[in-house]
N, C-alpha and C positions, 0 to 999 in steps of 0.2 A: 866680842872675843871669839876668835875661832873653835870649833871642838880641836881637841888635842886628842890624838891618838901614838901608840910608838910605831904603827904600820899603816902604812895605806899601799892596797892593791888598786891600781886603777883600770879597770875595762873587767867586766863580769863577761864573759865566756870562757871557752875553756878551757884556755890554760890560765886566765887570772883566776877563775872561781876554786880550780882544783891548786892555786896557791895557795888562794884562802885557807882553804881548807886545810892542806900541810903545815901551817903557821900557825893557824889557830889553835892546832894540835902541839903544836912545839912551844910555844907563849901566849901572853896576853897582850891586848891594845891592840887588834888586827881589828881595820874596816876595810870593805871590798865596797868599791865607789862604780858602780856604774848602769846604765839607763832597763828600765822592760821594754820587753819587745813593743815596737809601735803600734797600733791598730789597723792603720790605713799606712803601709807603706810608700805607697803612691806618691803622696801628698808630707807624708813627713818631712821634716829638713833637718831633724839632728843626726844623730853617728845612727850606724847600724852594726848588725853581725854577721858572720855566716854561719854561726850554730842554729840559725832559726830554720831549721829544719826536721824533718824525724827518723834521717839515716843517712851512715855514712859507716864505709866497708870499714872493718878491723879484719886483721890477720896476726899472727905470729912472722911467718914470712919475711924475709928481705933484705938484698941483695948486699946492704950497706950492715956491715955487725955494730955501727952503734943506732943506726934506725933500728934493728932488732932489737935491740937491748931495751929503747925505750917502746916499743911495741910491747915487749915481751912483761917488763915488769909491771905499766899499765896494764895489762892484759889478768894479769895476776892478782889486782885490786878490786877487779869488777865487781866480784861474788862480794866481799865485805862491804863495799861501797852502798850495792845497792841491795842487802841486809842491812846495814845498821840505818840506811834513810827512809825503807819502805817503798824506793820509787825502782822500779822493772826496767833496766836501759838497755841492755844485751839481748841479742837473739845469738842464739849460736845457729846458723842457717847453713855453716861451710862458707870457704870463700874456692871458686873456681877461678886459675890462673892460664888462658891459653893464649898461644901462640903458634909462628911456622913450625913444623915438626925439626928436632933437632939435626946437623949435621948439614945445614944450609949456610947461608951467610948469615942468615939474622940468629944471636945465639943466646937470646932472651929466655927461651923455656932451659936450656943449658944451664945458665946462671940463677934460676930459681931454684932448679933440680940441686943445683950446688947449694946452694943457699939453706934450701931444706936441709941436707944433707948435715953442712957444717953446724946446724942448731938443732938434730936431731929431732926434727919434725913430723909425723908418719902423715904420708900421704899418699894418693893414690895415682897412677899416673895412667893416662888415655891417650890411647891413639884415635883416629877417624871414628870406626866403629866404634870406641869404649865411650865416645865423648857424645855419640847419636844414642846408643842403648841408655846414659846415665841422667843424660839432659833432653829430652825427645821436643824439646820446647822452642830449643836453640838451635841455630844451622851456620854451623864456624864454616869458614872456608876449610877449600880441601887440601888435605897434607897440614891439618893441624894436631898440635899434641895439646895435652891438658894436665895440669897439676890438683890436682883437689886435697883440700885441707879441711877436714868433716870438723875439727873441734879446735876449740879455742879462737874460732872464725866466724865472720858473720857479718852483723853491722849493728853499731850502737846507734842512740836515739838521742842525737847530739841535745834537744831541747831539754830532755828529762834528765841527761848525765850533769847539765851543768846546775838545773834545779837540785838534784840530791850534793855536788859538789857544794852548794849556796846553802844546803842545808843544814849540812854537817857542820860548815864552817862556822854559822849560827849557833849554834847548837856547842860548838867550841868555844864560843864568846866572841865571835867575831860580829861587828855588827855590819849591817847590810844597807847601804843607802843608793837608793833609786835615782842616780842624778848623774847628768853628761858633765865630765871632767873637761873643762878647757885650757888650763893652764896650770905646772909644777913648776915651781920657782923654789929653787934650794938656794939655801944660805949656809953661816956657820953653824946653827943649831938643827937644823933640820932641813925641813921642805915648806911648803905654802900651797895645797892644792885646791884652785878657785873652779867651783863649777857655773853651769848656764842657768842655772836656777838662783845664783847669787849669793851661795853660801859658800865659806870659807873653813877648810882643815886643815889643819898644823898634826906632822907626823917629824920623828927619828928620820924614817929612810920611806921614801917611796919606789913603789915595783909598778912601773907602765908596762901591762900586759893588751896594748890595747887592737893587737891583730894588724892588719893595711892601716890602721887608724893612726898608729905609731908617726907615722912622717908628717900628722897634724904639725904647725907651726905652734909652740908655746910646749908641748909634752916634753919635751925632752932639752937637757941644756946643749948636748951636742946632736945632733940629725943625724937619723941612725942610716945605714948603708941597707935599703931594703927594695926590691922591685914588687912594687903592686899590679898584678894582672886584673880585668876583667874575666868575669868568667860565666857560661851560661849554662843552664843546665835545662833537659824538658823533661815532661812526666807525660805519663803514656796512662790514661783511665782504663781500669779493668772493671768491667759490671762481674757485680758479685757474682753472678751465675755462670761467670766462665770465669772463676781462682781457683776451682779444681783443679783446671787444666794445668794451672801453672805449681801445683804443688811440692813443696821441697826445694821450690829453685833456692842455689845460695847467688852470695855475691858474686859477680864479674867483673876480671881486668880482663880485657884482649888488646893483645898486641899482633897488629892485623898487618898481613904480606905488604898492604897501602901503609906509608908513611905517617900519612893524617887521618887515620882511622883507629888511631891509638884511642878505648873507650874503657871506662867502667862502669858499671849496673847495680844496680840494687833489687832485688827482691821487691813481689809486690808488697807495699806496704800501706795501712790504712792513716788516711790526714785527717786533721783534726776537722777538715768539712766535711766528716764523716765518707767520703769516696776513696779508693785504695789505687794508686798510682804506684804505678813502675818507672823509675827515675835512671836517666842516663848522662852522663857528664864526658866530656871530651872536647875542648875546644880545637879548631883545627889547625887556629892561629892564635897568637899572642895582640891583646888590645894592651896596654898600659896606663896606668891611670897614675897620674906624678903628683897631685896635690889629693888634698881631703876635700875640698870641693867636688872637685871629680870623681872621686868615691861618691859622696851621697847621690849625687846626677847620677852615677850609675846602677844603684840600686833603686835609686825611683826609676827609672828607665825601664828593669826588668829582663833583663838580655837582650839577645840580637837575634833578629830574625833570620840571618843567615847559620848562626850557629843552630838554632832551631831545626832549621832544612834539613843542614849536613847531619845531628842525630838522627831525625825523624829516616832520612835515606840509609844511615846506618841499623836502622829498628825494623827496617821492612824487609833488610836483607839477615838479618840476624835473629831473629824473633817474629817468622810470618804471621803468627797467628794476634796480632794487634799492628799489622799495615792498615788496618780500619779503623785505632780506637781515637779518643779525641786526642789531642795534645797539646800543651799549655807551657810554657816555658816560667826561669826564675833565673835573678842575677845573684851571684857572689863574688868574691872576690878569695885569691890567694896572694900571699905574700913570699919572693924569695929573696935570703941573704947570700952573699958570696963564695960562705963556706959552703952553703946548702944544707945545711942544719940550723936551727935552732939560736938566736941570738941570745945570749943572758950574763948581763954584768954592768958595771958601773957605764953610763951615759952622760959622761965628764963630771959627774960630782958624787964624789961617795954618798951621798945621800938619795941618789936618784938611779934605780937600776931598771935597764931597759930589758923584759921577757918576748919576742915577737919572734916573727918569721917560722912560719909552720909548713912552710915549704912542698905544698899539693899533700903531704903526707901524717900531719901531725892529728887530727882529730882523735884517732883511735890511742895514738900517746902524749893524749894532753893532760892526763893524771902524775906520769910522772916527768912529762915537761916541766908541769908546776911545780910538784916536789924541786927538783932542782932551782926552779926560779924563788923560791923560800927558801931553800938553803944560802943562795946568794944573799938573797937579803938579810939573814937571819946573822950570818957568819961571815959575810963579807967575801966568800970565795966556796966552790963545788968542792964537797970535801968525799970525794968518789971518784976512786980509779978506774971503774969499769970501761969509762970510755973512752977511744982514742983522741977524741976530738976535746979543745977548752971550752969551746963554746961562744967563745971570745965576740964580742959584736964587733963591727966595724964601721965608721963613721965617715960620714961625709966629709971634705975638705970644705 
């Protein structure tokens, strides 16, 4: 006989574990159904993540006021989150936003400055000189301006935030099972969700939060409308005895006078192979990955060597002082939906609600991404006006 629960969350990262966690808060019967990180990536062959990391930028900032909103009110959980778990996921480092100086064609730093503006953000603004005197590290091209956001900025520690989410949600009564979900089959009572381990759960209502993993065959009764990217990203080794040098850097977005030199940075930060790497992300083109097969291939794969290059040539002109150090690259994947938010609602049967599409921008508001995909499940409908958008998923014909 199957275990019966009245929830099941399926994919543990971050926006299903920070479900967990809001549901386990709000009722009982919550299980959050999904795999640990693998050992040996290389060689794996089940689902993967892209929280298997140990950073990724947060800001308050942005352009869209309901991506702010869900920035803003995650933003606002961190401190209890990570008090009431005990686990440290937040640096507040600043996030640094540059681009061509305003009053050109491109009018990117324009609409942050708005952006700040309209969500009453204090930040500080740089020209040429302000942005060589603040950052002496960095060397932006010329006739750039700079937005710097010193607080509530930074970068969380996506592997740690979804441990204290998995924590709490535990600790709530939700229980926590280490197993790849292959298949939700709803009926008139409930769901049926069968994993690769050969165990069988019976739930009320299932929530597939399961990231690019979503357009798996068997998850979902309808196929949800979502584009999955390949994505590469490389790290750049810093020996300890030159992280002086790079002290206080915060995060970077640049948006660079070139097209396909759109890049974001991370701060040096230390990996769990004990070495502290500087991480850069920007692909220059779009790969697409259309089935879950191709997912897994692409993360044993490891990125692309060309994406590689094109960083490494953007690091030597942006960051002189490591055109020398080793570099090593890593594959993930983003997923976007149509609206370009966030997908959460029924997946053709009231019993099966589909949470996906994080849209290059969801990491830092995956806490109250969840929230909302728990209230779905919880109540059948987002019961919050804040936002302009429904959320509405969309499905494949």
């Amino acid at each position: 006989m199957a275990d019966r629960f009245r929830f099941i969350i399926v994919g543990r990262g971050m926006m299903g574990a920070a479900a967990a966690r809001h549901l386990a808060q709000m009722t009982d019967g919550v299980a959050l159904i999904g795999p640990d990180e693998p050992v040996d990536k290389a060689s794996h062959q089940g689902v993967f993540a892209s929280h298997y990391d140990e950073a990724r930028i947060t800001r308050t900032i942005d352009r869209d006021a309901d991506w702010a909103l869900l920035a803003n009110r995650s933003i606002a959980r961190y401190g209890e989150i990570a008090e009431q778990s005990g686990i440290d996921f937040y640096h507040e480092t600043g996030c640094l936003i540059v681009g061509p100086q305003r009053g050109g064609a491109n009018a990117y730093v324009g609409e942050v400055v708005g952006a700040a503006g309209r969500l009453g953000v204090s930040t500080d603004l740089l020209d040429d000189s302000g942005l060589s005197d603040g950052f002496p590290y960095f060397a932006f091209e010329p006739r750039s301006e700079g937005v710097f956001e010193a607080k509530r900025a930074g970068y969380v520690n996506p592997r740690k935030l979804v441990a204290a989410q998995a924590l709490l949600a535990k600790r709530a009564g939700a229980a926590i099972i280490a197993e790849t979900v292959v298949s939700v089959v709803p009926d008139g009572s409930g769901a049926t969700v069968t994993t690769a381990e050969g165990r069988s759960y019976r739930a009320d209502k299932v929530l597939v939060a399961a990231g690019g993993f979503s357009i798996a065959q068997n998850l979902l009764p309808r196929p949800v409308d979502l584009k999955v990217y390949a994505r590469t990203v490389a790290f750049f080794e810093i020996a300890d005895a030159d992280l002086p040098r790079y002290a206080g850097m915060p995060s970077l977005i640049v948006e660079s006078h070139e097209p396909h030199d759109h890049i974001y940075l991370l701060p040096p930060v230390r990996y769990p192979d004990g070495r502290t790497y500087l991480k850069i992300g920007g692909d220059p083109d779009d790969l697409p990955l259309s089935t879950e097969p191709e997912i897994r291939a692409w993360f044993r794969r490891g990125g692309r060597d060309s994406t590689r290059d094109h960083l490494k040539r953007i690091i030597d002109r942006l960051v002189p002082g490591l055109s020398q150090a080793p570099v090593t690259m890593s594959a993930c994947v983003t997923s976007f939906t149509p609206t370009g938010y966030p997908a959460i609602g029924p997946a053709g049967s009231d019993n099966v609600v589909v949470l996906t599409g994080g849209c290059g921008a969801a990491a830092k508001s995956s806490d109250e991404i969840g929230r909302l995909g728990a209230e779905m499940l919880l109540t059948g409908r987002i019961n919050d006006d804040g936002y302009s958008t429904d959320f509405r998923p969309h499905f494949l014909s």
